[in-house]
Structure formats: C-alpha cells, structure tokens
KOLFITI-827792 format. One record per residue (C-alpha): z, y, x; residue number from 1. Coordinates in Angstrom, 2 decimals, m for minus. Each point is the difference from the previous one (the first is absolute). Layout:
BEGIN
> pz, py, px, resi
> Z, Y, X, NUM $
...
END
This chain:
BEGIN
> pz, py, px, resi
> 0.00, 0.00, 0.00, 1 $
> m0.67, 3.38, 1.41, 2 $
> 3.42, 1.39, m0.56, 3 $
> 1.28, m2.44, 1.72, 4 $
> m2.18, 0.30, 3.12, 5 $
> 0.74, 3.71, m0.18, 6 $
> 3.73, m0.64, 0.32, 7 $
> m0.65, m2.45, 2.68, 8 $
> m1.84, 2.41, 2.09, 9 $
> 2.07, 3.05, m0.63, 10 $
> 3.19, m2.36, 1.06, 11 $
> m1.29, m0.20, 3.60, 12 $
> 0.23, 3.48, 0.06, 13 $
> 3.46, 1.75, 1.03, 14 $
> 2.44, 1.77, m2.23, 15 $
> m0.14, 3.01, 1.65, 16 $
> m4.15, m0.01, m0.29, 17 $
> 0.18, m1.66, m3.79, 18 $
> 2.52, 3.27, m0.99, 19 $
> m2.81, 2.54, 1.54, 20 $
> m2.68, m1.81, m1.98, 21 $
> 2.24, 0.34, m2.93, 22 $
> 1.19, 3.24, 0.30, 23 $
> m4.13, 1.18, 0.36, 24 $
> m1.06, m2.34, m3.03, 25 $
> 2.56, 1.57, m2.27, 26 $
> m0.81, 3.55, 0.81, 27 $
> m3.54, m0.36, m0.46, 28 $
> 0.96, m1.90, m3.35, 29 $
> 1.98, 2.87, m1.20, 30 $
> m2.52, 2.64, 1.29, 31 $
> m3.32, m1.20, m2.01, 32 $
> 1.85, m1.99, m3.48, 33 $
> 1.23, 3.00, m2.06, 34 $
> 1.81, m2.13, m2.53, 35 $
> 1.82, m2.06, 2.83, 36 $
> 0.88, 3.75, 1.46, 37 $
> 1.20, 1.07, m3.34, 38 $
> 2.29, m3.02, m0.53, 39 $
> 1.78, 0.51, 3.24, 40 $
> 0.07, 3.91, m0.20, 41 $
> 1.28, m0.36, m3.73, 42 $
> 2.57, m2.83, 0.88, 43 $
> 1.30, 1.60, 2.80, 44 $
> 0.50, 3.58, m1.22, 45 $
> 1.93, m1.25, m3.18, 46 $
> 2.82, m1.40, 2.54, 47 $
> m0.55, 3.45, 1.64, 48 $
> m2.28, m0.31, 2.84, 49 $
> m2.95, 1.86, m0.58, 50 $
> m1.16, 0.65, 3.36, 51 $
> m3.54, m0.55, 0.68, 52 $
> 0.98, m1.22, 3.68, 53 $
> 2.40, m2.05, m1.68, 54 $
> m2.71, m1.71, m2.27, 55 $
> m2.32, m0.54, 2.97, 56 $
> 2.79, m1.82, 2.26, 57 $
> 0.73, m1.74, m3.10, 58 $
> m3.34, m1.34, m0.17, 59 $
> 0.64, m1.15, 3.77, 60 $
> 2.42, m2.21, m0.30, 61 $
> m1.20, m1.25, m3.08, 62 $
> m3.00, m1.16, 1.98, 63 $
> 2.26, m1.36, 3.26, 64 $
> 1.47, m2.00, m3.07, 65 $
> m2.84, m1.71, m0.93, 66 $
> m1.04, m0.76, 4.05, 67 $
> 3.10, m1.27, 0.40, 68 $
> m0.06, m3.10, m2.32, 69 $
> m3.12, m1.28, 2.31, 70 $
> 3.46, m0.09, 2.63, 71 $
> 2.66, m0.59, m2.28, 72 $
> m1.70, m3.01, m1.27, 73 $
> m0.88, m1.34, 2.77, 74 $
> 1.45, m2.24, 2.34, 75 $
> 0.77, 3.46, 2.11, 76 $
> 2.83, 0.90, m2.09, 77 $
> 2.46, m2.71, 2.05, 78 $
> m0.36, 2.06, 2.75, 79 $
> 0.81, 3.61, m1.53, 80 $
> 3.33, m1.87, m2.31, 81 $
> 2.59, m0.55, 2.67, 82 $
> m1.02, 4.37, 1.23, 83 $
> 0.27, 1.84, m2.83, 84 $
> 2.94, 2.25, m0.56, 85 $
> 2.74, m0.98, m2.49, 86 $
> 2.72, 2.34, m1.89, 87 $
> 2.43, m1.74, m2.51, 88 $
> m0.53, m3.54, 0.23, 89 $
> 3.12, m1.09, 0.90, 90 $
> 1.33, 1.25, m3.30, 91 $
> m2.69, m2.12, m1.90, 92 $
> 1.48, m3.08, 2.03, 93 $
> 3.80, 1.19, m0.81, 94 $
> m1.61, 0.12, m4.09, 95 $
> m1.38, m3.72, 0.63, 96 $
> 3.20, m1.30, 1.53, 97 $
> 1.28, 0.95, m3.51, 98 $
> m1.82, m2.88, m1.18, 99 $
> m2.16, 2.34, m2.21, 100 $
> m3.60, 0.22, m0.98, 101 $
> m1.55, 2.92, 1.47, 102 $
> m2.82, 1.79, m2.42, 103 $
> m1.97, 2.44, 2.92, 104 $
> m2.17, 3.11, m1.04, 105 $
> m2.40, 1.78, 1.70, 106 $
> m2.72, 2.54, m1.01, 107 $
> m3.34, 0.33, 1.16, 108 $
> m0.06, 1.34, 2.97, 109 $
> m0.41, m0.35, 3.63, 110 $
> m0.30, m3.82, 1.15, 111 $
> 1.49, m1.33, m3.05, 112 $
> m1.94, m3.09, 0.95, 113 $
> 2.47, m0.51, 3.15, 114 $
> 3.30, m0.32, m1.84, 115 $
> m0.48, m3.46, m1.63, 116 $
> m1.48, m1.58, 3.21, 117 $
> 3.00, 1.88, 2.22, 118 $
> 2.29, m1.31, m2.75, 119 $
> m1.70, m3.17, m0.59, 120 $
> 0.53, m0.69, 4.29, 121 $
> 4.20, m0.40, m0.90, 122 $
> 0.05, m0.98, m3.36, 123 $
> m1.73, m1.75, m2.89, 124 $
> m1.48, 2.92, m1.81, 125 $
> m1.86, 0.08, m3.43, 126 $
> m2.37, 3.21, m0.96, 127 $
> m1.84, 0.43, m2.92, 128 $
> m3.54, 1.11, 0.08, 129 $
> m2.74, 0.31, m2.66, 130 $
> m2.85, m2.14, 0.41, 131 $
> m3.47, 2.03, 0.66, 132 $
> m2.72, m1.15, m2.12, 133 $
> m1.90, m1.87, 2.44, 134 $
> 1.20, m2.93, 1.42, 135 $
> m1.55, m0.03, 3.08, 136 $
> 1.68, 3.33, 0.40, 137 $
> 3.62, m1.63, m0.78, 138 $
> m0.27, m2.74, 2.58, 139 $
> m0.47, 2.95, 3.05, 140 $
> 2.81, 1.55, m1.46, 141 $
> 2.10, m3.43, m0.82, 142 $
> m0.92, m0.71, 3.76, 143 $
> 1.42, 3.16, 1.69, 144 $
> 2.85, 0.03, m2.47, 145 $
> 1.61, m3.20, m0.05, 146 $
> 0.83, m0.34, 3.63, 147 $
> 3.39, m0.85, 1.44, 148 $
> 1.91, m0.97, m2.99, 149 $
> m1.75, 2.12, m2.39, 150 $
> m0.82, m0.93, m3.40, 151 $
> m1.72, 2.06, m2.64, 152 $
> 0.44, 0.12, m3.34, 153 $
> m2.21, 1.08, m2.75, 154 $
> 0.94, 3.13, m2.62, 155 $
> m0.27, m2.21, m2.42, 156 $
> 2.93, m2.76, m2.15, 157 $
> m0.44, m2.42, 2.64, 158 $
> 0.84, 2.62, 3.11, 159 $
> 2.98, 1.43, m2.10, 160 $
> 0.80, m3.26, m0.57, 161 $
> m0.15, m0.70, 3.73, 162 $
> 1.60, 2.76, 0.79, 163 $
> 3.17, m0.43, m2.55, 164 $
> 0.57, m3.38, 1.51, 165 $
> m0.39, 1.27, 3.72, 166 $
> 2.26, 2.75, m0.76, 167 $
> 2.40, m2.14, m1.33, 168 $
> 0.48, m2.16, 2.73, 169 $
> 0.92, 2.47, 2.52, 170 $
> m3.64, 1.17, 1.02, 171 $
> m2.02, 3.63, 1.25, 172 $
> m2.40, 1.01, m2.80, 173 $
> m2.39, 2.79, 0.65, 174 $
> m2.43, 1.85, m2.70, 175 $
> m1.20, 4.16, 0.46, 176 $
> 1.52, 1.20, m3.43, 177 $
> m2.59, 2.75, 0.71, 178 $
> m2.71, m2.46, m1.53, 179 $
> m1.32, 1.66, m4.09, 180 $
> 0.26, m3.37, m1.77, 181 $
> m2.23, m1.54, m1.66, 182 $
> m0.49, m0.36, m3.44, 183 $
> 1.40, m3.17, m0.04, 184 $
> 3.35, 0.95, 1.76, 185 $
> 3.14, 2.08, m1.39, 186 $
> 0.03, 3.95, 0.56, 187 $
> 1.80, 2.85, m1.10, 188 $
> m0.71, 3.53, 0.68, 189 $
> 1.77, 1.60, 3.13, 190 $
> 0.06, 3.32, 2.11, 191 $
> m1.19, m0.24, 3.39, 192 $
> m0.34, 3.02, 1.49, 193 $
> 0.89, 1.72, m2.90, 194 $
> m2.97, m1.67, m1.77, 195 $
> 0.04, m2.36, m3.11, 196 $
> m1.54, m3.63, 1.58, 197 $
> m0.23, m3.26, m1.05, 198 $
> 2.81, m1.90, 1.51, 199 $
> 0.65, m4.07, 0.42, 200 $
> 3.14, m1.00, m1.55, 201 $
> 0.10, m3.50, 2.21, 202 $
> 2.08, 1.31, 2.96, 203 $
> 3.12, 1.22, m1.98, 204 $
> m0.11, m3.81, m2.23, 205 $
> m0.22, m1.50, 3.00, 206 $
> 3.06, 1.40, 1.36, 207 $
> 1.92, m0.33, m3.08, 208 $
> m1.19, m3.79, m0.71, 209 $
> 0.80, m0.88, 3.26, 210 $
> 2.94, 2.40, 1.37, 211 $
> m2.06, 0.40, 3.36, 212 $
> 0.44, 2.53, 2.10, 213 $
> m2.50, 3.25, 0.72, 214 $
> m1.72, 1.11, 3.29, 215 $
> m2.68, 2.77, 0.20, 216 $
> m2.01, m0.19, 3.14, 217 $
> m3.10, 0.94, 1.21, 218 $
> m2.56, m0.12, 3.32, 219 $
> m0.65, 3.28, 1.63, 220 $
> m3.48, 0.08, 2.20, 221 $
> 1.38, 1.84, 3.76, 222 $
> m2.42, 0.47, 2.97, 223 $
> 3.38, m1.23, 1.83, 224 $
> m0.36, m3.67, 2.22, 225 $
> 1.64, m1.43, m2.66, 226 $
> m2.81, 1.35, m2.80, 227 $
> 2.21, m0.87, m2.56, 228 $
> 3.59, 1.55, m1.57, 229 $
> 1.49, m2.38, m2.44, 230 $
> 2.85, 1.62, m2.08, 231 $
> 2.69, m1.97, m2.66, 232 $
> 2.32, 1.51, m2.28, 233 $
> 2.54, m2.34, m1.79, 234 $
> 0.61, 2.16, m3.30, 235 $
> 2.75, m0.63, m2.69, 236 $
> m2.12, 0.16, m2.70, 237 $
> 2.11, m0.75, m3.24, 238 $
> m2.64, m0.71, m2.64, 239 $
> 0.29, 1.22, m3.57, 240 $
> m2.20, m1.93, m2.09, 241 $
> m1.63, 3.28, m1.80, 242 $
> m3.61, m1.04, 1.52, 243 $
> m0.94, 3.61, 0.32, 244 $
> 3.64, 1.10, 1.83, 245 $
> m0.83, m2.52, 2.37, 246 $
> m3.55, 0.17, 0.66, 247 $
> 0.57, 3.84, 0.55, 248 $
> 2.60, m1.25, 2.75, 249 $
> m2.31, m2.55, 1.53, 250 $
> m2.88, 2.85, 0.15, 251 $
> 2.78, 2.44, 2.00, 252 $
> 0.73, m2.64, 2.06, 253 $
> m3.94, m0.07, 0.84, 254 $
> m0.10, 3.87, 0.39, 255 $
> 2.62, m0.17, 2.00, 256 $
> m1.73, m1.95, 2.75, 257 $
> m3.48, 1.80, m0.90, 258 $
> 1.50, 3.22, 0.77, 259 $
> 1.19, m1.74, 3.95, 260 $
> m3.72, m0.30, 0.42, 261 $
> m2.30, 1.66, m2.43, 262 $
> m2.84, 0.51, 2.04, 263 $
> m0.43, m4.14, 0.13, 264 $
> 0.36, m0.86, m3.59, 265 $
> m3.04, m0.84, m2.20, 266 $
> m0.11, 3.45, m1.98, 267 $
> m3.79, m1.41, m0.60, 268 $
> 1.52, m2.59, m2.94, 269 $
> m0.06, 1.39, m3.18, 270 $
> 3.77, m0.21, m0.81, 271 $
> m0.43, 2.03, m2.87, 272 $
> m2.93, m2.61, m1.97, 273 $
> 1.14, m1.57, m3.10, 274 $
> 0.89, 3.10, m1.38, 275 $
> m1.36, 2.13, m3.01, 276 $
> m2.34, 2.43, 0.85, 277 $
> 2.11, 3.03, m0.51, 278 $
> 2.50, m1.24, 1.74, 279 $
> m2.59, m0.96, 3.02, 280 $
> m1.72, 3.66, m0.48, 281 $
> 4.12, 1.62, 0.14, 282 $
> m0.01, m1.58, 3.45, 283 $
> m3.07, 0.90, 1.55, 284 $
> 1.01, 4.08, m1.06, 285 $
> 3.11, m0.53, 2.22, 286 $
> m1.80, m1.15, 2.86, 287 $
> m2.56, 2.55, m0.23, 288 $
> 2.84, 2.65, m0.80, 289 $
> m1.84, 1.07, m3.44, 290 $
END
C-alpha cells in the first residue's frame, strides 16, 4: 500500500529532519487552504490567541505532528522512550500502589501519540481510538499503536466494555476527552473556552463506575536532546454525577494543559461541530472580534 511505503521511507529519516519536513508541510498547508486557515485562526482566537504568528507556528507543529508518527510508529521509537523527560510520574506510581484503576486524559496536542507507547513500556495500558474508515488505514495505525503492552480499544460498547473491565482490575486507561462524539456516543453541551461544545460524558462514568483515579498528562514537542517533555498530574477529581457539572470539569482539566502549550494543540479540529448554527456563527464573531 502506498501509505505504508511512505511511512517506511519517511522512518529512515531522522526526527530532527522528519520535524523540519513537518514544520514546512504544515505552513504551506495553512498558507494556500483558506478553510483549514480559518478553522485554526477561529479555534484559536476563541481560547484567546489570535495572533497571526501564533496561527502560523500552530500550523508547524501541527505538521511536525503528523511527520512524527512515520517515527513514533516505527521501530525508532525504542530508542527515543528511555530519553525523554519525565515530570510527575512517581505520583502516578504512588496512585497505582493504591491498588486503583487509573482513567488518563490527554488533549490533542503535541505528541499525544508518545504517551501510550511511553506508558505502555512500564505498564499494561489500554487507549481507546476510533476506527478510520478504511481498514487498510487501521492496521498502520493498529501497528504503530499497539507496541509494548499497548492495546487499543474501539469508541464503541465493546471498547467501553474493555475498558470498564481493565479499569476495574487495577489498569491505565487512556482516551483524549477532546474527541466531538459521534452520533452514536453520549454528549452533553459544555464550555470550553468559554464556548458551548459538544462534550463526551464517558470519562466522568468511568470514574464513578469504577472509583479509579484521574491523571491529566500530555507530550510537549522540545528541540531539547531529549525531544520530548512528558508531564502527569494526579488530580482529586470528586465526580458529581450531573453529566454536564462534570464534563465542564473534564473540559478545564483539558484547558488547563492546552493553555501549558497552546501553540502545539490541534486548534485545526473543529471543537465547536455538532452544534446549531447560531450557536456555531456566535463563535466564529468571537474569534473574529465582531
């Protein structure tokens, strides 16, 4: 399959080189598609960064992002695992000596792809993903993805159901709570960034069903040796069973780390779809300060 070759061929390249590529291919992207320009510029300035430097660095890394999986998923990543730079680990290993599921959240941004391999390397880990519609597509990914002790589970019965059990015996769960879900999944509306979105109710029920415990975390992109930051929070996050209460606390959880690193999140995903159209129109007038 060509894709495949493609990754194949770009994995023989270095990180450092891959990133460059990236960086260029994303800028370019953002420079000649107006609507993918608008969705950034109108993302971005709604969590209040409506700098047109900004929007082209933004563009930058979401480019590195996509060069990276050809390394990420490749059998390159072993070698880049044991460098990377870690803060707050040793509190998610205090959490798991409690005997305690662990449900872990991350948004999408910087190497988000990282975490569950890094994690994977010292733990079982289980991450739910939704399946692309091509399946040759979904084996590259499934490949690069379930390395280590890795195992993906769909966003679908069967993954929650996965996921439930995993949880429940003590096990790291990862999802990006980020994700508009489908029509098929359970949403309420919350603010994030002060904005009405669509908003998965799975992560609260998952703590409640299962009385695991919470870490945010997230992969920051450095020019460092170590290329990679890794940061974990262990938060105390009592909660309340109103779905909209707590998806509005799962979505400021998310903020929270967006705001650590805004220029590498993917302001190009339309956080905002699902919506009506007034509500969709209300947010592009903030962004564009009408």
């Amino acid at each position: 399959m060509v894709i495949r070759f493609l990754m194949g061929l770009l994995s023989l390249l270095p990180l450092g080189v891959l990133r460059s590529l990236g960086a260029w291919a994303g800028r370019m992207v953002y420079r000649f598609d107006k609507k993918y320009a608008h969705s950034i510029q109108t993302n971005a300035s709604i969590a209040g960064y409506d700098n047109s430097n900004f929007w082209l660095e933004n563009a930058g890394h979401v480019g590195q992002g996509a060069a990276e999986l050809a390394y990420l998923w490749s059998n390159k990543v072993s070698t880049i695992i044991p460098h990377v730079k870690v803060t707050g680990w040793d509190a998610v290993e205090q959490l798991r000596a409690q005997n305690r599921g662990i449900l872990m959240l991350t948004p999408h941004m910087g190497a988000f792809e990282l975490l569950s391999l890094w994690i994977g390397a010292r733990a079982p880990f289980v991450a739910m993903y939704r399946q692309p519609r091509i399946a040759a597509v979904e084996s590259i990914m499934l490949a690069g993805r379930e390395r280590f002790d890795v195992h993906m589970a769909t966003a679908d019965i069967k993954g929650i159901r996965v996921m439930l059990r995993h949880l429940k015996n003590n096990g790291l769960v990862g999802l990006l709570p980020d994700q508009v879900p489908d029509g098929q999944g359970e949403a309420v509306v919350a603010d994030v960034f002060g904005q009405p979105a669509m908003t998965m109710t799975l992560p609260a029920k998952l703590l409640r069903q299962t009385g695991a415990g919470l870490v945010i975390m997230f992969a920051k992109r450095v020019t460092a040796s170590h290329r990679f930051e890794l940061y974990f929070e262990v938060v105390d996050a009592a909660m309340t069973g109103e779905p909209a209460t707590d998806a509005l606390a799962i979505n400021q959880y998310m903020e929270k780390l967006i705001r650590m690193a805004p220029e590498q999140y993917l302001w190009n995903y339309n956080r905002y779809k699902r919506l009506s159209a007034s509500i969709e129109n209300k947010a592009t007038e903030v962004a564009h300060g009408r």
